[in-house]
C-alpha positions in Angstrom: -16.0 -18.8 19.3 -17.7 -17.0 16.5 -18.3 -14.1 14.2 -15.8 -11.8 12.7 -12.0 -14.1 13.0 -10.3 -16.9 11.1 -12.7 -19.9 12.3 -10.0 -23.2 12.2 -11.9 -25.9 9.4 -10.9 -29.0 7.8 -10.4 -26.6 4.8 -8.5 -23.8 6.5 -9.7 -20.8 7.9 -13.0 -19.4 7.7 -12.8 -15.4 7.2 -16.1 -13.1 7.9 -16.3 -9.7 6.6 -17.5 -6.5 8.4 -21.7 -7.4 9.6 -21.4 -10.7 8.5 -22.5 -9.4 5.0 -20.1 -13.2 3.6 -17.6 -15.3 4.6 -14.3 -16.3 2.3 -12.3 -19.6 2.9 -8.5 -19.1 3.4 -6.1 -21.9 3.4 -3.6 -22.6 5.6 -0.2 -21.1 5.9 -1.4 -17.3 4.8 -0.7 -14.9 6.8 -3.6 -12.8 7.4 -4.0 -9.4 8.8 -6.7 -6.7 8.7 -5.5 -3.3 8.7 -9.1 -1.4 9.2 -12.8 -3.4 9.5 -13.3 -3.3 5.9 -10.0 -4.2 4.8 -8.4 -7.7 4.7 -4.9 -8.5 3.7 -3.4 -11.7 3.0 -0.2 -12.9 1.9 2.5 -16.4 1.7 4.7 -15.9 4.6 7.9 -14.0 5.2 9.2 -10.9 5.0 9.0 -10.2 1.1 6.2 -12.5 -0.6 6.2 -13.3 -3.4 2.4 -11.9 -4.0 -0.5 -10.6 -1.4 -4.1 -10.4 -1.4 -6.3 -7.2 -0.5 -9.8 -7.4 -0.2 -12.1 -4.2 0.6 -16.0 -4.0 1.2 -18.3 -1.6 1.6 -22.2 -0.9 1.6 -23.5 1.5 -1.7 -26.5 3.1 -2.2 -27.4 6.6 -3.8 -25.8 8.5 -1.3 -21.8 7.3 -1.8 -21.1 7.9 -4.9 -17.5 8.0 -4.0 -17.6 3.7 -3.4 -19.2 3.4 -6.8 -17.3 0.5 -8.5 -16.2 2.6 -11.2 -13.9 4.1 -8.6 -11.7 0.7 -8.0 -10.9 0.1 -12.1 -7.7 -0.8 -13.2 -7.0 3.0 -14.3 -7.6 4.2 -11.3 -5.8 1.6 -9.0 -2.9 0.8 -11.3 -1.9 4.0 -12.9 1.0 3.7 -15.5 -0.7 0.4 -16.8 1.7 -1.7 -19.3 -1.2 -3.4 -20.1 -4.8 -5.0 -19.3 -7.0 -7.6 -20.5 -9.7 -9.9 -19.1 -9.4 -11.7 -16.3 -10.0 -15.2 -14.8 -13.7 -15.9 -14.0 -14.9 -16.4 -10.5 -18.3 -18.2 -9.7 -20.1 -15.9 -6.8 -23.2 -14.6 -6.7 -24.1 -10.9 -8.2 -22.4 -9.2 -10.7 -18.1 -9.7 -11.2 -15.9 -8.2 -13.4 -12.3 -8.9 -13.7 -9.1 -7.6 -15.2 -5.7 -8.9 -15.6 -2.2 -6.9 -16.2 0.6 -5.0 -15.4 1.8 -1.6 -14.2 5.4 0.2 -13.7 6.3 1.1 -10.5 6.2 4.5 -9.7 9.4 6.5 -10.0 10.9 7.5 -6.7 14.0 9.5 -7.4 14.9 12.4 -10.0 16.9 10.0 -12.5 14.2 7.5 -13.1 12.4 10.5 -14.6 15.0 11.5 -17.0 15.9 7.5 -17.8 11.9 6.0 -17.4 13.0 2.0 -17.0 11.3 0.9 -14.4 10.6 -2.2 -13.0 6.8 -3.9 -13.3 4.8 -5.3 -11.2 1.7 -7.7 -12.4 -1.7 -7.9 -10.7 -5.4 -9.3 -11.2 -8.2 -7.6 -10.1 -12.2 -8.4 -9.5 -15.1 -6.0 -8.2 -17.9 -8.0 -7.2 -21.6 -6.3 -6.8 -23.9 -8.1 -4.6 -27.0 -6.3 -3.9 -25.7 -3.0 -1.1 -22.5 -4.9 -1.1 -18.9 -3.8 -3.4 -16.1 -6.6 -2.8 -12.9 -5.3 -4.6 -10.0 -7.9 -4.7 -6.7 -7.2 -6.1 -3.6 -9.3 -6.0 -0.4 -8.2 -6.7 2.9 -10.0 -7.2 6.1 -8.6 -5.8 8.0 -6.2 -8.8 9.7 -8.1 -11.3 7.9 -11.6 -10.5 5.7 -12.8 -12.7 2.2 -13.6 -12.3 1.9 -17.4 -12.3 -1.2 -19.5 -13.0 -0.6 -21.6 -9.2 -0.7 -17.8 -7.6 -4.3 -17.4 -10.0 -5.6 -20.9 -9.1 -4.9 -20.7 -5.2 -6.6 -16.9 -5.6 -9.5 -18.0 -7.7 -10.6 -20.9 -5.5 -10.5 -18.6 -1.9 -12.7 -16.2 -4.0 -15.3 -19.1 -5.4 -15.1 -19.9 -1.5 -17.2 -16.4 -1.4 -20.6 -16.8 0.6 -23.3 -13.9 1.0 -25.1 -13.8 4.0 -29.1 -14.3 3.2 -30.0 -11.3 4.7 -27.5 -8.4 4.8 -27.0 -6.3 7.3 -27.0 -2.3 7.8 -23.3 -0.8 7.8 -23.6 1.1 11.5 -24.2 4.6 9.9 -27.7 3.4 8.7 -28.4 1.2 11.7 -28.1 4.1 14.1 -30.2 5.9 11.6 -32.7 3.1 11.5 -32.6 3.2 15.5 -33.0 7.1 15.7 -36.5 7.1 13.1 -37.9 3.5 15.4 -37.0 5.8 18.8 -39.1 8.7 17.9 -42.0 6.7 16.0 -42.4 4.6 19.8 -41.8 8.0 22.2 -42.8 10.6 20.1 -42.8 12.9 23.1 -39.1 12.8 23.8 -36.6 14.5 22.6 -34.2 11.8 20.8 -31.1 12.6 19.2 -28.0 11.0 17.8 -25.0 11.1 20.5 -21.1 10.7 20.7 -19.8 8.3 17.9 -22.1 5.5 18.1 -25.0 6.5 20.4 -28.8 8.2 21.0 -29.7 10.6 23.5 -33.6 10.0 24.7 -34.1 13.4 26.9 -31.4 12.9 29.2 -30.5 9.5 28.9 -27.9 8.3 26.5 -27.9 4.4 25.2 -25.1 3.5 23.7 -26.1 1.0 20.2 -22.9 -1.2 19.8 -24.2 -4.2 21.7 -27.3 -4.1 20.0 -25.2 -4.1 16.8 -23.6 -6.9 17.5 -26.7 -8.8 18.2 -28.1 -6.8 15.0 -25.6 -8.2 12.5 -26.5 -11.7 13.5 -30.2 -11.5 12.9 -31.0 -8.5 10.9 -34.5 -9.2 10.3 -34.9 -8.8 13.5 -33.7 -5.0 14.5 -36.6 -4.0 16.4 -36.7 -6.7 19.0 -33.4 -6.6 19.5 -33.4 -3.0 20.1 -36.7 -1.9 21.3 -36.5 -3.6 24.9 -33.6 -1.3 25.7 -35.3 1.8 24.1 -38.0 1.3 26.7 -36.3 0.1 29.6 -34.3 3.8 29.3 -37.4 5.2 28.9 -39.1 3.5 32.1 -35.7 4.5 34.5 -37.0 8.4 33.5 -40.1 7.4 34.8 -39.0 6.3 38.0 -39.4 7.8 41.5 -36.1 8.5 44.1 -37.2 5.1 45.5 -36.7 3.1 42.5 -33.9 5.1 41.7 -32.3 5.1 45.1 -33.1 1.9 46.7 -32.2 1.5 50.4 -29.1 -0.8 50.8 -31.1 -3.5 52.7 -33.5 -4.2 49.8 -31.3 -4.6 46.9 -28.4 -5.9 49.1 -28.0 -9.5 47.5 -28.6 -8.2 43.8 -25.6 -6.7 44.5 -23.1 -8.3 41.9 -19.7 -7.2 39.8 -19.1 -7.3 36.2 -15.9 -7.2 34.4 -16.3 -3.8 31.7 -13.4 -2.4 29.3 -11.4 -0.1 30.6 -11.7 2.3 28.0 -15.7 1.9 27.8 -15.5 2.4 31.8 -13.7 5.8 31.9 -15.3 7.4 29.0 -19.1 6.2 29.2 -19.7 4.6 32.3 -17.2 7.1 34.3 -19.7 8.1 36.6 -20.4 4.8 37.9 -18.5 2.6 41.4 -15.5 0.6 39.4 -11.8 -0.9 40.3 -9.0 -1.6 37.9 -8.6 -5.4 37.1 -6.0 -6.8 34.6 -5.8 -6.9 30.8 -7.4 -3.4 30.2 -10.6 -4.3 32.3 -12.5 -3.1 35.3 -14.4 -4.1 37.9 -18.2 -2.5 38.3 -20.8 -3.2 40.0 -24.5 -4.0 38.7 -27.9 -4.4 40.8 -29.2 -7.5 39.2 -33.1 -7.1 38.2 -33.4 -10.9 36.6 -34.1 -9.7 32.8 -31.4 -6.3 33.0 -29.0 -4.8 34.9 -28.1 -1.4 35.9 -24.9 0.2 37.1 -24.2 1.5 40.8 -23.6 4.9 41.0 -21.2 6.7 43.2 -24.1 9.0 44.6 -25.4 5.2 45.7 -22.0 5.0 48.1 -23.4 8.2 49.8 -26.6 7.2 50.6 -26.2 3.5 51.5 -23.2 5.1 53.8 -20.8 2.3 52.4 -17.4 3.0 51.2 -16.0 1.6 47.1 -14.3 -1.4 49.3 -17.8 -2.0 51.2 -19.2 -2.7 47.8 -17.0 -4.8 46.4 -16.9 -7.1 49.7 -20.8 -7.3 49.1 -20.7 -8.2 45.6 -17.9 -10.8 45.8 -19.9 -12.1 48.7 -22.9 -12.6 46.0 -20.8 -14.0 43.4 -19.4 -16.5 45.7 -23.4 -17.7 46.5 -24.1 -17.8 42.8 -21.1 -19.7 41.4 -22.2 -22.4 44.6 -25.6 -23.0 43.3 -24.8 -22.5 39.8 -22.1 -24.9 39.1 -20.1 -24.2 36.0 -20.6 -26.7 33.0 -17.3 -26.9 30.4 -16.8 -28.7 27.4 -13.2 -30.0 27.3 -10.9 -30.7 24.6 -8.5 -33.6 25.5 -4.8 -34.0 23.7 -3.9 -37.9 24.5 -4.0 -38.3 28.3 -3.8 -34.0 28.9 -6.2 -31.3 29.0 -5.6 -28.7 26.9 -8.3 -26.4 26.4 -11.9 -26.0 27.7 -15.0 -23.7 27.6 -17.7 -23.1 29.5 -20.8 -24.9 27.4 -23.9 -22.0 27.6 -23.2 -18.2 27.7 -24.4 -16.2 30.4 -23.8 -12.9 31.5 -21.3 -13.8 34.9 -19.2 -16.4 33.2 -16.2 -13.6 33.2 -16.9 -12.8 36.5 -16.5 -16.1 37.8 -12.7 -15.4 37.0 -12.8 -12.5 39.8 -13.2 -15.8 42.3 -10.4 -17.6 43.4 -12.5 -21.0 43.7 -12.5 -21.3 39.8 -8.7 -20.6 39.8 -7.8 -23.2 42.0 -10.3 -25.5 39.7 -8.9 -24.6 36.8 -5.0 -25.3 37.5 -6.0 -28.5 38.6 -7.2 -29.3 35.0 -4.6 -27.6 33.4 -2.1 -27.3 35.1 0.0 -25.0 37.7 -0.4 -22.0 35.0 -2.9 -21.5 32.1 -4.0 -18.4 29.6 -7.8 -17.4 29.8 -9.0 -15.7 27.0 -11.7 -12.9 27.7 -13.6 -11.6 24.4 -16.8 -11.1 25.7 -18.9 -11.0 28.6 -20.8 -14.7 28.5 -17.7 -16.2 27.5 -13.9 -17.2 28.3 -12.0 -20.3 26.6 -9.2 -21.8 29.2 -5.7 -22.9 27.6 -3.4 -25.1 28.9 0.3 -23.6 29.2 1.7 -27.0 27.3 0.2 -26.3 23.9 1.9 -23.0 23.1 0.6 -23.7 19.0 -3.2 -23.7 21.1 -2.0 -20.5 23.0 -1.4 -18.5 19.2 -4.5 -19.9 17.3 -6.6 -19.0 20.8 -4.7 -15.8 20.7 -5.6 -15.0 16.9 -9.2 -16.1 17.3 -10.2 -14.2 20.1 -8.6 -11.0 19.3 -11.3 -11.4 16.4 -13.8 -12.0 18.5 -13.4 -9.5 20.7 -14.3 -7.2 17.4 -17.4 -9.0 16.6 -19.1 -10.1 20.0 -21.6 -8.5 21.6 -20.8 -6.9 25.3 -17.0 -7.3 24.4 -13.9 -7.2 26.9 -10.9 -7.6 25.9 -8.6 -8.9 22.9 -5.6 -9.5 25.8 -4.8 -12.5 27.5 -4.6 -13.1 30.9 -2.6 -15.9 32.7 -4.3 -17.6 36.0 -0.9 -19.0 38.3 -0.8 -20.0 42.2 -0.1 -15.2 42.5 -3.7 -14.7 40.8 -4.3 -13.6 37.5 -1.6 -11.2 35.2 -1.2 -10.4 31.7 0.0 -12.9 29.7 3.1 -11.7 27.9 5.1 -14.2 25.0 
């Protein structure tokens, strides 16, 4: 699996930050959460810890001069300061600053007021600027415990661990923007807008940019080919006829195929188009294949093919089944002494998640991992199989793909499913 999780290493766990801009080492044991995309927290375990790390990024340029690092000083963050003074060095790239110190707690009744002895708590802090990029890391101990050179150490060595990417990529905001000025320099005779929260509008076609941005973040020298196939293939549907458009049933009948699509993506931006409920927050739609794209069947299809939603799915299931016979599936397979225990399919492509909607790859499944196993979903091209004997497996597959599910391109969903002799359910601890 990839991108934005905890990737398992001989060294721990391998954190990347929001578009890839680094990537931070994180040993074992921590437990690690991240509140919003820009925001990581990390902590011992346990229910009060003795200390935690938070880390924040964000791109600045001249236009946010609310991020600028003066913003994240020790005034500002620790108020009621005790005292401050230099902190430990870190070697990363770019310009770091660092402070050391402590604060009082804030007073949180009348009397503390009137009598000001208040407990302390110590922290360190560093602000890293890297080209566009501000990293702010503070760690704080719990109030009253001290600060204590193994809690420095273990934090200093996860931040040398710091990596930039080579080439950093746009924060969304600027992407779309970056999208909007390539749209109208190529078709400078549409009308091309910015729509909804993350989209375009070319006349009366709307393209949606997250999948792009996905692909984006992993190769952001190369935004226009990644994005200007799509531009024009929404420009060349405007351009088609009521044949193209409308294609009688018989001649696009065994392009016919179905596609697994979030639920929520489904009913908001894709509403108008044939779909069933699946499992796990996912749907079923239904695409005409045309070898290099896809394109989704519309209800108005239904009507003129004379075909009812159940028709469809008969037809497409009927395809799948002929594809996933002359395209056998290759896996890679992790074996744990004489047992199975996970496996993967080994090249992406875009009806690996579909196979799941086909009860031949069930049946083949259970007989490699037993009478129940979780699947993991978090993209289209991809699902990762998990024995049912390797709970540990089950909650480092559960962690990493929630993660990925964030990060990949076409993603599906950050739930896990459970494939048993009734079909395929929601896995549930």
């Amino acid at each position: 699996m990839s991108d934005n999780s905890p990737n398992i290493n001989d060294s721990g766990l391998t954190w990347t930050a929001p578009a890839q801009w680094f990537t931070l080492q994180l040993p074992y044991g921590l437990v690690v959460n991240e509140s919003e995309s820009s925001l990581l927290e990390a902590s011992p375990p346990g229910d009060r810890p003795d200390w935690s790390l938070t880390l924040y990024s964000a791109w600045i340029d001249e236009s946010s001069a609310a991020l600028q690092p003066s913003s994240f000083e020790p005034e500002i963050l620790f108020p009621d300061l005790i005292h401050s003074t230099d902190g430990p060095e870190i070697l990363v790239p770019g310009l770091t600053r660092s402070w050391r110190g402590s604060s009082r707690m804030p007073a949180t009744s009348w009397w503390q007021h009137i009598f000001p002895i208040r407990r302390r708590w110590n922290w360190c802090l560093w602000i890293i600027e890297y080209e566009n990029i501000l990293v702010v890391v503070s760690v704080q101990t719990r109030a009253g415990l001290p600060m204590t050179q193994q809690i420095l150490d273990q934090c200093v060595s996860m931040l040398n661990s710091l990596k930039f990417a080579y080439q950093l990529a746009l924060p969304p905001d600027l992407f779309r923007q970056e999208v909007l000025n390539l749209a109208r320099n190529q078709f400078p005779l549409l009308r091309i807008e910015e729509s909804g929260n993350f989209g375009l509008r070319l006349n009366d076609s709307e393209i949606h940019l997250a999948n792009f941005y996905r692909s984006y973040i992993s190769n952001p020298s190369h935004l226009r080919q990644i994005v200007l196939p799509g531009l024009t293939t929404v420009v060349r549907l405007q351009e088609w006829g009521p044949d193209q458009l409308m294609p009688p049933l018989h001649e696009v009948r065994d392009r016919i195929m179905p596609m697994l699509y979030p639920q929520s993506e489904a009913r908001d931006a894709l509403a108008e188009f044939v779909q069933f409920p699946w499992v796990g927050g996912l749907q079923i739609l239904f695409v005409l294949d045309e070898d290099e794209s896809y394109r989704f069947v519309h209800e108005e299809l239904l009507d003129a093919w004379q075909i009812s939603g159940d028709g469809l799915y008969e037809i497409a299931m009927e395809n799948l089944r002929q594809y996933v016979a002359e395209h056998p599936l290759e896996v890679s397979v992790v074996e744990s002494g004489e047992q199975t225990s996970m496996l993967v399919p080994v090249n992406p492509s875009a009806w690996n998640s579909a196979r799941l909607l086909e009860g031949q790859l069930h049946r083949r499944l259970r007989e490699m991992l037993g009478a129940e196993l979780v699947v993991g979903l978090p993209n289209r091209d991809f699902f990762v199989a998990v024995s049912f004997s390797f709970p540990e497996l089950i909650g480092e597959v559960r962690q990493q793909v929630a993660r990925d599910f964030r990060t990949m391109h076409h993603p599906l969903t950050e739930r896990l499913l459970v494939i048993s002799a009734d079909g395929v359910s929601e896995y549930c601890e």
